[in-house]
N, C-alpha and C positions, 0 to 999 in steps of 0.2 A: 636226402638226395645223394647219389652218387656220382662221381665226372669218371669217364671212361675217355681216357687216353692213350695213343698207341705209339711203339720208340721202334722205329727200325735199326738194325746195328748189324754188322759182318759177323757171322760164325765160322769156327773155321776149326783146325786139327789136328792132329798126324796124320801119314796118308791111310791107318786102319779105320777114324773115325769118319775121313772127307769120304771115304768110299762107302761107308755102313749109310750116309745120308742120303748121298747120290743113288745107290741099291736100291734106297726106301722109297723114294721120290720114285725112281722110273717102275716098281710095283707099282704103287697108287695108281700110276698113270694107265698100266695094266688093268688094274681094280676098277677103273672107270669103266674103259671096253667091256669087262663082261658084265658088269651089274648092269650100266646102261643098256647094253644090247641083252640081257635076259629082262629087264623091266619093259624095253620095248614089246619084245614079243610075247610074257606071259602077264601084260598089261598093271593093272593094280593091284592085283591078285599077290603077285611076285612083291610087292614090294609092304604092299602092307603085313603079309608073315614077315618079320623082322627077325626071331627069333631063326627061320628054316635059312633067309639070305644069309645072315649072319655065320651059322656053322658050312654051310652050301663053299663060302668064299673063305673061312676059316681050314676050309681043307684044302681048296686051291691054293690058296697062299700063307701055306703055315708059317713062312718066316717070317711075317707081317705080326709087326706088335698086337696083341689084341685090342687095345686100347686104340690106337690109331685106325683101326679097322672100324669099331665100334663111331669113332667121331667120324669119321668118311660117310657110313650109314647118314647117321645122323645130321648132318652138314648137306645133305641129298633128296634127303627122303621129302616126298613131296607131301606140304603140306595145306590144309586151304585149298585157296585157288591156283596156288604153285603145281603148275604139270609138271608130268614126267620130264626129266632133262634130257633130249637130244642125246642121239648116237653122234659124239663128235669128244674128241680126249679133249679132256681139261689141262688145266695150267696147273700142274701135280701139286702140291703142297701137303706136309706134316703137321697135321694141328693136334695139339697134347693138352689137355686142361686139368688132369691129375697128374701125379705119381713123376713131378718134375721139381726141381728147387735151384735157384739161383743165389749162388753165395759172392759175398764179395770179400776178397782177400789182399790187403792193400800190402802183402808182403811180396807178391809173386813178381818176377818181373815181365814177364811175358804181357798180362791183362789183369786187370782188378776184378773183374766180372766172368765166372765160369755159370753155364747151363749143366745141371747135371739129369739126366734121364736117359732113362736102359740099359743099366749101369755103366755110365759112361761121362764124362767130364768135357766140355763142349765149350772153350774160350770165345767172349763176345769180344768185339772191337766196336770202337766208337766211345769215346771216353767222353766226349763232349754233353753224347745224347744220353749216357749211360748212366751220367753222373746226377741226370734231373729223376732218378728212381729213389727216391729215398727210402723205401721199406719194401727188400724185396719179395715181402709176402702179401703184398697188393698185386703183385701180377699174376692174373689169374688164368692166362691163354697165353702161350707158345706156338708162334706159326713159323716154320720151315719152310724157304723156300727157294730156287733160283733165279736168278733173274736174265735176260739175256745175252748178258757178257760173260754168265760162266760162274760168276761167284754165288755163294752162298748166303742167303740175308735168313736173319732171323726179328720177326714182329710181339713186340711184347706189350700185351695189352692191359695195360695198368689201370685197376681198378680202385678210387680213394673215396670215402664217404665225410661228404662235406657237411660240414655242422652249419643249421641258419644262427645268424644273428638274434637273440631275443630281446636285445633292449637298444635305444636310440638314442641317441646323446644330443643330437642335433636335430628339433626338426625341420632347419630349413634346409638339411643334406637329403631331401626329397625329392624325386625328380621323374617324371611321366613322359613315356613311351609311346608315341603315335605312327603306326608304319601305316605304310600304302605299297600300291604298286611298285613306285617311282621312286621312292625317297623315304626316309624312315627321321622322324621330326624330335626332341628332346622338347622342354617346359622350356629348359634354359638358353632358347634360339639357337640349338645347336642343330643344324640340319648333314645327312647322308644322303648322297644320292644312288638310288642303286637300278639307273636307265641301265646301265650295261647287261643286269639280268633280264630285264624287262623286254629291252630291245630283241635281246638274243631266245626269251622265250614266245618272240611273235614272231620272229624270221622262223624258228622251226616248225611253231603250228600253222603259219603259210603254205611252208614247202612241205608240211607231214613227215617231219623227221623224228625219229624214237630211237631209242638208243640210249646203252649206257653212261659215255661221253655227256650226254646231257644232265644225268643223272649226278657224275662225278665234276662235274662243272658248278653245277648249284651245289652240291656238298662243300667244295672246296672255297667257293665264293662266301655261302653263310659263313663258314671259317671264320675266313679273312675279316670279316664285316663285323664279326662279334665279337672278335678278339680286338680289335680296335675301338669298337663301342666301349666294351666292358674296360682295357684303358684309362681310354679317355676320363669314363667315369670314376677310377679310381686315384685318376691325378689329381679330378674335382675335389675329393673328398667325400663323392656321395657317400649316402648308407643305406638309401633304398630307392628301388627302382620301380615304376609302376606301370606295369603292363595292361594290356586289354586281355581277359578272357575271348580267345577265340575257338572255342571248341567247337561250336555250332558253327562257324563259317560258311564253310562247302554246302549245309542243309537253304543256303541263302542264295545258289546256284543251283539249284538240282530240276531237274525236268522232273524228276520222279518224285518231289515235294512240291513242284508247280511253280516254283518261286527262277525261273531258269528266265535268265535276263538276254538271251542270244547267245549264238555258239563262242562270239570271240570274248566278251566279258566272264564267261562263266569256267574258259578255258584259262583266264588271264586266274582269277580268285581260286580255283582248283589247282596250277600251276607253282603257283608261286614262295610255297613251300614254310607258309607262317611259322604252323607247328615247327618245323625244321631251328627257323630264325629262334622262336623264342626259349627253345630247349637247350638251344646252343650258347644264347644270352645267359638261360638264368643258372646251368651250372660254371659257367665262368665266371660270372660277377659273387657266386657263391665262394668259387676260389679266392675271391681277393677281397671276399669278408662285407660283400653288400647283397643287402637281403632286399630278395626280388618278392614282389607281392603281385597281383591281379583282381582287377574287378570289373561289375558287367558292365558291357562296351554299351551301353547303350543311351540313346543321348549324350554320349560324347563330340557327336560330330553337329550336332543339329544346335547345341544350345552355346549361349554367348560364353565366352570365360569371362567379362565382365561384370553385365547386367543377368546375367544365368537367363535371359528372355529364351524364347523356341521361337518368336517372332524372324525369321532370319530369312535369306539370302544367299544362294551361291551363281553368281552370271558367269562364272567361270570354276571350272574344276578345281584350282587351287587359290581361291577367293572368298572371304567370308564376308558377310555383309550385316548387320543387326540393323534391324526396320526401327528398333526402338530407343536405344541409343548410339545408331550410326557409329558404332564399332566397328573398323573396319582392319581385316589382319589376314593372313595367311589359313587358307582353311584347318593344314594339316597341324599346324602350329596352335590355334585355337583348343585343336582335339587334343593336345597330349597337354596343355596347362586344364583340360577341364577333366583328364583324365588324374591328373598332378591334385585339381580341387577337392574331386569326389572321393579320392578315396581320404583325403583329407577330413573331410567331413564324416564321412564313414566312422572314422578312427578319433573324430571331437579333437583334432588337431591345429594350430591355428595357421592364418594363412600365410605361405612365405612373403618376410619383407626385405630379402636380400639380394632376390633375385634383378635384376635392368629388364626392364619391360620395355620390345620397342615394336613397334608397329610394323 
């Protein structure tokens, strides 16, 4: 697996190199009006010959890297269900994924960290953020760009291939993953609560709001939420984490698979961004050397973590009840020590006795 991480830091110059950027940025910005406005009017036609747009925009803007030209195409080009983009100027940006190197030169006194591309040598600033690159040939994208105050930032997206763990020292540094809507539950009674996404994606599908902002909202929150789980769990000492395969989810909401539970449940399960959560979880706990595992969700919610009965109980959404030995516990809490069990069992593991079990 690989974690894909991104450093923003200040670029900056002489005033030959600030002006060759700014030149390149306000072309792009150019480059968008005509491509856009010739895609609009000679429809898909125009944009699927790639090779005729390409030299077409190659001669209007011969002093446009060709590379940078080439990733604009590409970065645009509509693909899927992605339409055509709107006659309307974008927010210009320089994006370079070849023919670029970042050296570090702890002699200089200016900066430690030059960009060098188009034969040109490009000082970053930001020594704080700059200094968590350990190998600067994991970055593998270069974005350019301004921001509204006028400066110059440059995005460097650091790509590192994480190694799993292959043996386990401890099996009682086990520990199973139960999310939900509302809250996302540990084996080890540790509970998150995450109403604030929850909340905020029911106010929007009330009032029908779409938009970005929403989009970079839940990105930004998963963040937060994984970076503190994954933590958390490496203060514990875990060493492996066990998640629910939810691949099949959304086929558990679908009108068009028949299994569609009403508009607001099906909007709440398609919303709420699991894939997002667990992708985010498992190459960060991967960064700090615990190996994240998955297995089928199923009967994980139904069956007891005690007596393992399916005889059960739920009078309330976050209440578990066993009919047969009157086990009585936290629904969501239940699901991730029986998520904690199986895959336990799975693996002919025995069963943790370190853990405080409390009701």
């Amino acid at each position: 697996m690989k974690s894909c991480k991104s450093y923003t830091c200040k670029i900056s110059g002489n005033i030959e190199k600030v002006k060759f950027l700014e030149e390149t940025l306000e072309i792009i910005e150019d480059l968008s009006w005509v491509v856009f406005t010739l895609g609009t009017k000679y429809s898909k036609n125009w944009w699927f010959n790639q090779k005729h747009l390409y030299h077409f925009c190659r001669n209007m803007f011969p002093e446009l890297n060709s590379k940078i030209l080439q990733n604009f195409l590409s970065l645009y080009k509509p693909k899927g269900k992605r339409k055509l983009p709107k006659f309307k100027p974008i927010k210009p940006a320089i994006f370079v994924d070849q023919t670029f190197d970042i050296k570090i030169n702890d002699s200089n006194s200016l900066t430690n960290y030059w960009l060098r591309f188009s034969s040109r040598n490009f000082p970053l600033f930001g020594k704080t953020i700059l200094d968590k690159i350990k190998d600067p040939t994991n970055v593998k994208l270069v974005q350019i760009f301004k921001k509204s105050n006028g400066q110059l930032y440059c995005k460097l997206s650091y790509v590192k291939k994480l190694e799993e763990p292959t043996t386990i020292a401890n099996p009682n540094k086990i520990i199973g993953l139960d999310v939900n809507t509302k809250r996302i539950v540990l084996s080890n009674n540790k509970f998150y609560k995450t109403k604030d996404l929850y909340h905020r994606k029911i106010e929007r599908w009330k009032n029908n709001i779409t938009g970005r902002n929403n989009s970079n909202f839940t990105k930004d929150y998963m963040h937060k939420l994984t970076t503190q789980i994954s933590q958390d769990l490496s203060n514990q000492g875990v060493e492996v984490l066990v998640l629910e395969n939810l691949k099949g989810l959304r086929k558990s909401a679908s009108k068009k698979e028949g299994t569609s539970k009403g508009r607001k449940l099906n909007y709440i399960i398609n919303s709420m961004s699991y894939g997002m959560f667990q992708s985010f979880l498992e190459y960060k706990c991967l960064d700090l050397g615990i190996k994240v595992e998955k297995i089928h969700p199923a009967y994980t919610s139904k069956t007891c973590s005690r007596c393992k009965s399916l005889k059960t109980l739920r009078p309330r959404q976050e209440q578990f009840i066993c009919q047969d030995c009157n086990y009585q516990l936290d629904a969501d809490l239940n699901g991730s020590r029986n998520i904690e069990k199986f895959y336990r069992n799975l693996n002919g593991l025995p069963m943790n006795t370190t853990q405080t079990r409390t009701l």
